[in-house]
N, C-alpha and C positions, 0 to 999 in steps of 0.2 A: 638614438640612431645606432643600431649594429656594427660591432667594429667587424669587416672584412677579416674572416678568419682561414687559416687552411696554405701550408705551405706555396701555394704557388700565387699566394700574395700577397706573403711578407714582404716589406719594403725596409729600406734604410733609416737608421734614424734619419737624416736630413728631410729625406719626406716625409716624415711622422714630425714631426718639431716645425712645423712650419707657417707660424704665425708671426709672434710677439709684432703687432701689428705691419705686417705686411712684409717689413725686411727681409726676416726670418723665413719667412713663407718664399720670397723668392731665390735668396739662396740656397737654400735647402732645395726649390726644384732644380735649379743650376746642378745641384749633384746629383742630383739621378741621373745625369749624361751616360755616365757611366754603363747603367743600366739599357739605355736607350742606344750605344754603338756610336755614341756623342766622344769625340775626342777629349784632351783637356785642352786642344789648342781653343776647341769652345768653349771653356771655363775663360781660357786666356784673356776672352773678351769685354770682361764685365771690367767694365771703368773704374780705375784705380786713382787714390786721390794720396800722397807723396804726406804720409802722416810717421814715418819711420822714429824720427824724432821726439816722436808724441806719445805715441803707443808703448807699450811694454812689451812686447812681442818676443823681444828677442832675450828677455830674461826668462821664456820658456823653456823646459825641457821636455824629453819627447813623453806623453804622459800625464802633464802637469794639467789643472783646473784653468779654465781660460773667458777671461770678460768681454763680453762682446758689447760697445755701446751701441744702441739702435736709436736710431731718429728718424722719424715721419716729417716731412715739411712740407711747406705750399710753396711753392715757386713765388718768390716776391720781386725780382730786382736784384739788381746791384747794391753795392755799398758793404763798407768794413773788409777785413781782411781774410785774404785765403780764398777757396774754391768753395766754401758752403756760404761764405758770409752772405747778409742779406737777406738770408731766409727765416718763413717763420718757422719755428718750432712746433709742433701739435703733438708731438709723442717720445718722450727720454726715455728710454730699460736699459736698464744693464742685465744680461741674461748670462747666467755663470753657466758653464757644464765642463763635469767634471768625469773623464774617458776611465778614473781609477774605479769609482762604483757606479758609471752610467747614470748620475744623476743630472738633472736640467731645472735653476732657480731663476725666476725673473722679478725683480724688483723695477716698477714705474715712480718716477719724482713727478710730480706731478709742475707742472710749467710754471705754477706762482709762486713758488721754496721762493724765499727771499733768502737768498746766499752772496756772500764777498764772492762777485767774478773776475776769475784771473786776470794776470794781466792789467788791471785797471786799481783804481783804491777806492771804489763804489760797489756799495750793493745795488740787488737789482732783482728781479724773477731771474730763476735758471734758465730761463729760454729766450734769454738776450746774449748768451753766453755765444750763442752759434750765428745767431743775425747780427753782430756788431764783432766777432773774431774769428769767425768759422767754426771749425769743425776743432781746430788746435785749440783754442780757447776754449769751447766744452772741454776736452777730455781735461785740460788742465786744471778745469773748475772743478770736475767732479774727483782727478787726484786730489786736487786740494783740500777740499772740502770738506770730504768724505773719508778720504782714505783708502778711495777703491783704484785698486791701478788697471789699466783700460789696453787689454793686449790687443781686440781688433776692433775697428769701424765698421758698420752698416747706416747706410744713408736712401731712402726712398722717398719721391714725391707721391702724395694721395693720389695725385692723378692715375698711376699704376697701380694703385690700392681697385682703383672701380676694371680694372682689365681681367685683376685675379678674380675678383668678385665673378666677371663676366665668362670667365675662361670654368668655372665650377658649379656654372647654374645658376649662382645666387646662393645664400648663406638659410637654411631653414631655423628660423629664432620662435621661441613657444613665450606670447605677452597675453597674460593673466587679465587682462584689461587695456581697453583703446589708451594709447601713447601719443605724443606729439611733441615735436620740438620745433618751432619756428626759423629758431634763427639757424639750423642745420636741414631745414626741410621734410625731419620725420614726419609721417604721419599716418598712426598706426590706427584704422577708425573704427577698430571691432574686436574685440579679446578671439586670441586663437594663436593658430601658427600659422605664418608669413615666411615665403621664402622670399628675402630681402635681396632685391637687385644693386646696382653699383650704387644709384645714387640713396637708396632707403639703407644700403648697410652704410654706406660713408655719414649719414647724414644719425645712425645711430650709435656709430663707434665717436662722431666728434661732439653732439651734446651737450652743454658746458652746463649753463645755471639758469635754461627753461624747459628742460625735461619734464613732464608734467605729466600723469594716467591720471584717470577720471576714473572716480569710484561710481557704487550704485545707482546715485541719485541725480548723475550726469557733471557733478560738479568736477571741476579740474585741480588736481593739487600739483604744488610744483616740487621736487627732489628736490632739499638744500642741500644735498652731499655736495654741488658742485666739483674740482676738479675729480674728489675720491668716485662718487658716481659715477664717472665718465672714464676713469680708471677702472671703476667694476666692470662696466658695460666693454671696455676693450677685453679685460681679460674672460670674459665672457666669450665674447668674438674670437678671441686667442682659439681657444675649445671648440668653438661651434663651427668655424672656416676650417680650423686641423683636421676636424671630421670629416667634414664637405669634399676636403683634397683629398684626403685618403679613400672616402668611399667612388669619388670620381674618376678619379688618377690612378689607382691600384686596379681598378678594371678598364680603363681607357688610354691605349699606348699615345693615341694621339693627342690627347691633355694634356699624358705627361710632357710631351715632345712641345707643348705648346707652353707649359709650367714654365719650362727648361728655357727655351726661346724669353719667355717674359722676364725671368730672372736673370739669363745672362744680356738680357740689353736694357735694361732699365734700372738696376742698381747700383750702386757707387759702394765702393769698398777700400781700404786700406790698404798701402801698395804692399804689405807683409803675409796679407791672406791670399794665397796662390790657391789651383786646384789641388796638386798634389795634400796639399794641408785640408781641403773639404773632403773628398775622399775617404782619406785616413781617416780622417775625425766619423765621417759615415760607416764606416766599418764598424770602429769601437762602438758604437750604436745601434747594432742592426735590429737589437730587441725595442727598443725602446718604444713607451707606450705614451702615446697624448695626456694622458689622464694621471701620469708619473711626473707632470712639467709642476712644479712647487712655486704659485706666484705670492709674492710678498706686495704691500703698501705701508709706504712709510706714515708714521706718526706723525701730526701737525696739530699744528692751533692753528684757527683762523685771527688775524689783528690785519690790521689798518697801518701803511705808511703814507702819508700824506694823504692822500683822495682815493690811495691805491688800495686792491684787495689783495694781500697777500696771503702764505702761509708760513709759518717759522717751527720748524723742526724741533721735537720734541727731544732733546739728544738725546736723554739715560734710555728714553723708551726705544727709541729709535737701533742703539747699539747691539742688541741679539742681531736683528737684520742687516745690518751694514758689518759686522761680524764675520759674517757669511760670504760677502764678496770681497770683503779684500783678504779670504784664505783662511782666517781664525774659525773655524766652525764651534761654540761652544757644547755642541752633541760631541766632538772628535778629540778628547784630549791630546791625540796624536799632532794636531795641528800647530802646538806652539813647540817651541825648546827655550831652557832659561835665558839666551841672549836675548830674547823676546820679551822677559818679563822684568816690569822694575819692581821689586819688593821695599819695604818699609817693616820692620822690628819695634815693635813695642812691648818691653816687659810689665807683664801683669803679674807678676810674681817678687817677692820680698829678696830675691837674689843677687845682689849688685851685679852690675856687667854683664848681666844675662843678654841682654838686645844687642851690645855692642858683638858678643861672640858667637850668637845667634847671624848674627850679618854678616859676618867674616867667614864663617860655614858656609851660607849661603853665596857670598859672592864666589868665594873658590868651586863652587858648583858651578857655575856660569852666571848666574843671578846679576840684573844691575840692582844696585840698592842704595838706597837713600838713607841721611842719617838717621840712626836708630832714637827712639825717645821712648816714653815710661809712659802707662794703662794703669785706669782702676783695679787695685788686686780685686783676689775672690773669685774671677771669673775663669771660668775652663777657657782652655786654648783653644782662640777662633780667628778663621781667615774672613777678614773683609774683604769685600770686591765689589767695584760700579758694576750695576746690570752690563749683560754681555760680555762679562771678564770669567765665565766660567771655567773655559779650559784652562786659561793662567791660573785661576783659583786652586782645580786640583791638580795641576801638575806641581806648585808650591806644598797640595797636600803630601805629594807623592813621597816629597825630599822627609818627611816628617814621620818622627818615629812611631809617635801615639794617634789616640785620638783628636779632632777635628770637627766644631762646628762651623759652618757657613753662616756670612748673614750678608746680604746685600747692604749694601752703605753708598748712598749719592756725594754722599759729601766728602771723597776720595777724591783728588785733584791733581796727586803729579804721581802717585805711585800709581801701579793695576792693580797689587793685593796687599796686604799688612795685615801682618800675620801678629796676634798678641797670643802672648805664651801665658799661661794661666797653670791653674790650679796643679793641674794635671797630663802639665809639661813631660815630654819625654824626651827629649833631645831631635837632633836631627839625624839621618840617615845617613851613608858616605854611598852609597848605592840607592836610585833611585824605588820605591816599590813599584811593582806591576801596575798598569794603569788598572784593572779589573780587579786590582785588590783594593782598590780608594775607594771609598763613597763617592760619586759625583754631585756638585752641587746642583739642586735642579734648576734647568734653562728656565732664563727668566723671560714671562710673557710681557710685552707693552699692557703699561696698566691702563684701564679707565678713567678717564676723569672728566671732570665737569666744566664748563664756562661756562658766563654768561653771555647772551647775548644782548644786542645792540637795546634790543628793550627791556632789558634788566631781568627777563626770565631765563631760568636753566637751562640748557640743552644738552642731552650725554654727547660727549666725544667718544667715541669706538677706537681703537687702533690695533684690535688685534690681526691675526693676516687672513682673516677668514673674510673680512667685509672693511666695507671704507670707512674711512675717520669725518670729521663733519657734523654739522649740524644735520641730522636725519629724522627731526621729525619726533610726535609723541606715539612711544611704543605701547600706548592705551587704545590708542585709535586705530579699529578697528578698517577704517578706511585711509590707512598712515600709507604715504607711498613707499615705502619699505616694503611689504605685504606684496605689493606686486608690480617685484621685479621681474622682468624677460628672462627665461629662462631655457634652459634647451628642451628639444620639443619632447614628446615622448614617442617611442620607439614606433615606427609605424605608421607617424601621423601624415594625413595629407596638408599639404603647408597651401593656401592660395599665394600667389605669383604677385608681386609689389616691386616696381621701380628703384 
């Protein structure tokens, strides 16, 4: 579908950025007020939920990178604590964006992570965190956690999920082959493209583990990605609704004005996120492109607690991506300084006291460091580091006078780099080098790997950020539902009209 081009219908990033299942989409119409001769006394409006405590908000400065946690619920009831408790969960992201290079990252946990939830001394799925403590007991799960700290809240129930849907026509989705989901009501009964109405797009962004296309020969196969599938098909939607609004909305004042209306009475927000703060944040965005939003999934294994289906986090693979949100970019070496990093010394060289005075350089540089011990001589001088320690890695190179191999090592436990001095030791620096003079180590991808499954055959696990992790099927078959996932329509297409 054509992006609307031509100065008199650029829009703000907040209108461009306007998914990450629904939240996003309506705060983001909330700040086109502006645009529309909307006060911010109508920002003022959108219900605020007393999380100051919780948040990190206030360790912002004006500039800085900032985590928004989003959550999709269904209205359940009462019960547990706080103004969200009681609710179910259906949608976690944290979506960083960052005003210094206009960039926009969304990472989804998917609802079965088996994680120690705060507050309590039991594990559990992460989307018990919010129906049994609210909305404080998430974010304190996922500092916890994870390590990602949570400066503002976004809260939406699906029910206003089918209003947006209803307010942009309906969502135009291009399916390769008839779909169906029962238990969410899809039913897609002809290959082609559908513009999906409230309840056909709710019913294919929620999908869990009976998503099913039918190849050829009419027969039905079911998608074992579970939750990761259902993650794909959101961030899917992410794309194909940003579109919808933008092509709607940028030519239609009164969508917008009705965008703006849905967004400022229908979602729950962080009593730290004011207008003035969306606004501003709109401005610093005003290029920004749908097709620039960077979505990540995290790495799992599927196992079994008790009858339960969980998933349990893959950590080393996991750490490039969780890297990213709580500030480390291992692309940015800029990102860390030595207070940041704990080193470890180990002499690989015949020189008595080498590590210990090697450490003591290094801590007077800011360095925390741990006691130094002795390496196999022979070898050239290399910096260890767990996947996702790359910026620590070479900002440790930087301190260093010589050459420098890299080697990833998992089995690093309390330090982030350890550094062995080798063959062809050169001392340390008193002056750090230029980061563009260091070699950088290269970012490390989540690797592949293998499980078995419950009937003792193979199946690949995926986790790179291009596709879901999961049992997905044999990549020989020809008719594997992998092959044909829904995709966005092609330019032009006429979509038929579906509920």
């Amino acid at each position: 579908m054509p992006r609307p081009e031509g100065p008199h219908l650029r829009r703000t990033w907040p209108q461009r950025l306007l998914i990450a299942c629904n939240a996003v989409a309506l705060v983001a119409a909330a700040v086109t007020a502006g645009a529309l001769a909307y006060s911010n006394d109508r920002l003022a409006e959108i219900e605020r939920v007393g999380l100051s405590d919780f948040t990190r908000a206030e360790e912002l400065a004006d500039g800085d990178a900032q985590n928004y946690l989003i959550v999709g619920v269904d209205e359940a009831g009462g019960g547990g604590q706080g103004e969200s408790a009681g609710l179910h969960t259906d949608t976690i992201m944290i979506l960083r964006i960052d005003p210094q290079d206009t960039s926009a990252q969304l990472v989804s946990f998917p609802r079965d992570l088996w994680v120690p939830i705060a507050e309590t001394d039991a594990n559990q799925r992460i989307n018990t965190a919010l129906s049994t403590g609210g909305a404080r007991r998430l974010i304190k799960t996922i500092d916890e956690d994870f390590g990602i700290p949570v400066h503002h809240y976004l809260q939406v129930d699906f029910e206003d999920f089918r209003t947006l849907v209803e307010v942009v026509d309906g969502i135009p989705v291009q399916f390769p082959r008839p779909a169906r989901a029962p238990s969410s009501g899809l039913s897609i009964p002809e290959a082609g493209c559908f513009t999906l109405g409230p309840d056909q797009a709710l019913g294919f962004s929620r999908a869990r583990k009976d998503y099913q296309v039918q190849d050829a020969d009419g027969t039905w196969h079911t998608d074992l990605g579970g939750d990761y599938s259902r993650v794909e098909r959101q961030q899917l939607f992410v794309e194909l609704a940003l579109r919808q609004v933008i092509t709607k909305g940028a030519r239609n004042p009164n969508t917008l004005r009705r965008l703006v209306d849905l967004g400022v009475g229908t979602i729950r927000v962080d009593d730290a996120l004011d207008g003035d703060n969306l606004v501003d944040l709109g401005a610093r965005f005003r290029d920004f492109r749908p097709e620039e939003l960077v979505t990540h999934t995290l790495p799992t294994t599927e196992d079994n607690v008790g009858e339960a289906d969980v998933l349990f986090l893959r950590e080393d693979d996991a750490e490039p991506i969780l890297s990213i949100f709580r500030g480390v970019d291992p692309s940015r070496p800029g990102s860390v300084s030595p207070p940041d990093v704990t080193v470890q010394v180990r002499n690989g060289t015949a020189t008595p006291g080498q590590a210990a005075e090697v450490t003591t350089t290094l801590t007077d540089a800011g360095f925390e460091a741990l006691v130094p011990d002795d390496a196999e001589q022979g070898q050239p001088t290399t910096i260890l580091y767990p996947a996702g320690r790359e910026a620590q890695a070479q900002l440790v190179a930087r301190h260093l006078s010589g050459p420098v191999d890299y080697e990833v090592s998992p089995s690093i436990d309390d330090a982030d780099v350890v550094v062995v001095t080798g063959s062809d030791w050169d001392g340390v620096v008193s002056t750090p080098r230029p980061a563009d003079e260091v070699e950088a180590p290269v970012t490390t991808s989540p690797a592949t790997t293998t499980e078995a499954d419950a009937s003792g055959s193979s199946t690949t696990v995926e986790s790179d950020d291009d596709g879901p992790a999961g049992d997905q099927g044999d990549a020989d078959d020809p008719d594997d539902p992998r092959f044909y996932r829904a995709e966005a329509p092609p330019a032009g297409a006429s979509c038929e009209a579906t509920g």
